[in-house]
C-alpha positions in Angstrom: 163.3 7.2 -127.0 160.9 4.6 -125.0 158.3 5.4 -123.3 160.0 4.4 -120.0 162.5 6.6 -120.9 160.6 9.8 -121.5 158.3 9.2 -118.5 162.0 9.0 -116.6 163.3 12.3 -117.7 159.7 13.7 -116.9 159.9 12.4 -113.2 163.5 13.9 -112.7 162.6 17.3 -114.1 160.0 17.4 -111.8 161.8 16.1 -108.7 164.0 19.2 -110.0 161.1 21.8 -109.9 160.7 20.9 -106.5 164.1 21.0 -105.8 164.7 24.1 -107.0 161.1 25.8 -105.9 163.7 25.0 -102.1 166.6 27.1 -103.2 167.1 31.1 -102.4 165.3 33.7 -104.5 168.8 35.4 -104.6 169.7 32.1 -106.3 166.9 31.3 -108.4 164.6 34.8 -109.2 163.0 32.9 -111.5 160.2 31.2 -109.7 158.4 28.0 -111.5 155.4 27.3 -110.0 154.0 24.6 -112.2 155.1 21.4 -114.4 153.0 20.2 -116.9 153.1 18.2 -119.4 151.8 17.9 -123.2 152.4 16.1 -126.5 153.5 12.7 -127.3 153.9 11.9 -123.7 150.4 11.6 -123.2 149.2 9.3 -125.8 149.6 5.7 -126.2 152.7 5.5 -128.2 155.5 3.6 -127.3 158.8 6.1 -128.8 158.8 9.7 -128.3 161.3 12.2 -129.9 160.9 14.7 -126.9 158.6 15.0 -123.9 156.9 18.4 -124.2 156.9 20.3 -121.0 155.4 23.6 -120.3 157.0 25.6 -117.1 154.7 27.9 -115.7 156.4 31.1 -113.7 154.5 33.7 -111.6 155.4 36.6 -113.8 152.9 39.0 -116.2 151.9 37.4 -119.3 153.9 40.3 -121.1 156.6 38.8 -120.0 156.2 35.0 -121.2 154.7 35.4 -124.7 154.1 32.0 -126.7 158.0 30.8 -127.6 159.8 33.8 -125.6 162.0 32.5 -122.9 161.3 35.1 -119.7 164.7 36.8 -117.7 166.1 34.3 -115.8 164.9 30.9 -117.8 168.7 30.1 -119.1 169.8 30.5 -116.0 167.4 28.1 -114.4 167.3 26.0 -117.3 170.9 25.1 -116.7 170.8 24.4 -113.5 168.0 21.9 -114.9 170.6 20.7 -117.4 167.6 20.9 -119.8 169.9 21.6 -122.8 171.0 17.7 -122.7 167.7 16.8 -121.6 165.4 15.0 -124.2 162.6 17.8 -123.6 161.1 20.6 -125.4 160.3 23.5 -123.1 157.0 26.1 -123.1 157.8 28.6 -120.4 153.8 29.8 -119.8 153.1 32.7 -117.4 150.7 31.6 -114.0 148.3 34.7 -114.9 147.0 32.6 -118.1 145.7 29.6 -119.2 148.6 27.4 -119.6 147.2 25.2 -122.6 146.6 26.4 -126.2 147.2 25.1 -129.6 150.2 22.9 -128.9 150.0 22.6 -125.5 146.6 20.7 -126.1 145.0 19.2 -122.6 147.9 19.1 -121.1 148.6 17.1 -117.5 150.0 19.1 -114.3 152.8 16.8 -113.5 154.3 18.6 -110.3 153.2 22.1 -108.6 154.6 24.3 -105.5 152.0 23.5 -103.5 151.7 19.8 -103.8 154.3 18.5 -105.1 154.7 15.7 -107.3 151.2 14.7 -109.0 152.3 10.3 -108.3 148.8 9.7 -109.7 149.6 11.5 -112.7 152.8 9.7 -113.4 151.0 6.6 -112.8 148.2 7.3 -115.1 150.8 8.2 -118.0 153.3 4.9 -117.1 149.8 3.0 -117.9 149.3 4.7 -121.1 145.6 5.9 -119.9 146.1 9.6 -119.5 142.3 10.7 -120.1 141.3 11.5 -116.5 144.4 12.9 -115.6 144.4 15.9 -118.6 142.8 18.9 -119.0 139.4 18.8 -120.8 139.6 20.2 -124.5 138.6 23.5 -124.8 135.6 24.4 -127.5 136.6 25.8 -130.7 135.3 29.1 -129.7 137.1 29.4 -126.2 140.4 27.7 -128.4 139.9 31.0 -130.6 139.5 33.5 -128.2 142.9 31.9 -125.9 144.4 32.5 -129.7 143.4 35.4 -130.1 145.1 36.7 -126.3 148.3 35.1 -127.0 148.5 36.5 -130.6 148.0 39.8 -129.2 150.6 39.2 -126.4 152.9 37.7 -129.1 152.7 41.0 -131.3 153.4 43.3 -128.2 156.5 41.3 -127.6 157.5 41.4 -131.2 157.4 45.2 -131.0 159.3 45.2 -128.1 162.1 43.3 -129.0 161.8 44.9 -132.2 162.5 48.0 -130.5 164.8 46.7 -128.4 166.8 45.1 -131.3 167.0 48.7 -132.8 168.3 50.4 -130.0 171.4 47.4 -129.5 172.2 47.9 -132.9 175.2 49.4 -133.2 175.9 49.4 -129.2 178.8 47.5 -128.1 178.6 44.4 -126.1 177.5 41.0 -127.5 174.0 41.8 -129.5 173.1 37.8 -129.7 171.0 37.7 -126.3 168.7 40.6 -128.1 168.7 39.2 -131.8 167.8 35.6 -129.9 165.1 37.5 -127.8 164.0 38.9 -131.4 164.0 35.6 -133.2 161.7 33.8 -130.2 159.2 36.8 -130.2 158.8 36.3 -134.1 158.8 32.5 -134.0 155.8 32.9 -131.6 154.3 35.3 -133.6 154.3 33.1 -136.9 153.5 29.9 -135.4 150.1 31.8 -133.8 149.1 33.3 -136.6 149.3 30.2 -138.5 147.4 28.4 -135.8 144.7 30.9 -136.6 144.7 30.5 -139.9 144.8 26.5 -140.0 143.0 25.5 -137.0 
């Protein structure tokens, strides 16, 4: 996709945040608080395969461990009608950092408190994205934010683990939990080998 094109589908996602960030609670319990975006996006090429996009949501970290989607994300999600959307989503929790090994100095695109960053669309129309992105971390503060999410990760992989186990042989539809499963291990793997290969 051009560049025009990916820096469109970035704008309407985040005219949705703010839309959305307007609707009930009883609607919408999942709250985003923050758009930001990573990637391809933020470099001077001219065709993207995705935008990368995290969505940042005021819950625990437990709860949003690296590649887990939290409760409530597929139903906001569609409402986003992010499935035909040319976007990769990072659903990040508020209480953490939001960047780390792929989400690398990343660029707050919209948030609930001021809206749509115009400056920060501008900067990546223009191609020159340095001022507007978060400053790359050391290799030592990199490790230690690896380090957090890994250990995050591996309590959600138990969880779901457990979780799995118990759904079993349960009736009712068990691909929600093997899904849930599957996300916490993706997470997992992709960390570790983070570590392993910086």
């Amino acid at each position: 996709m051009k560049r025009i094109r990916a820096l469109h589908h970035l704008r309407t996602v985040a005219e949705t945040c703010a839309d959305i960030a307007t609707r009930p609670e009883s609607i919408f319990p999942l709250r985003v608080r923050e758009l930001w975006a990573a990637g391809e996006i933020l470099e001077p090429v001219d065709e993207l395969d995705a935008v990368t996009i995290a969505l940042v949501v005021d819950l625990p970290v437990e709860d949003v461990a690296w590649l887990t989607e939290p409760s409530g994300s597929q139903h906001w999600a569609n409402a986003a009608k992010l499935q035909t959307a040319p976007v990769t989503v990072r659903w990040r929790s508020a209480r953490a950092p939001v960047w780390n090994h792929v989400l690398r100095r990343p660029a707050l695109i919209w948030d609930l408190d001021n809206g749509i960053a115009e400056s920060t669309l501008d900067a990546i129309a223009s191609g020159d994205t340095a001022d507007v992105r978060l400053d790359e971390p050391s290799a030592a503060t990199m490790a230690v934010r690896l380090g957090d999410d890994l250990a995050v990760s591996l309590r959600a992989l138990g969880s779901r683990t457990a979780h799995y186990a118990d759904r079993r042989w349960k009736a009712g539809k068990l691909e929600p939990v093997a899904d849930a499963l599957w996300h916490a291990s993706e997470g997992y793997l992709d960390l570790l080998k983070a570590i392993d290969c910086p």
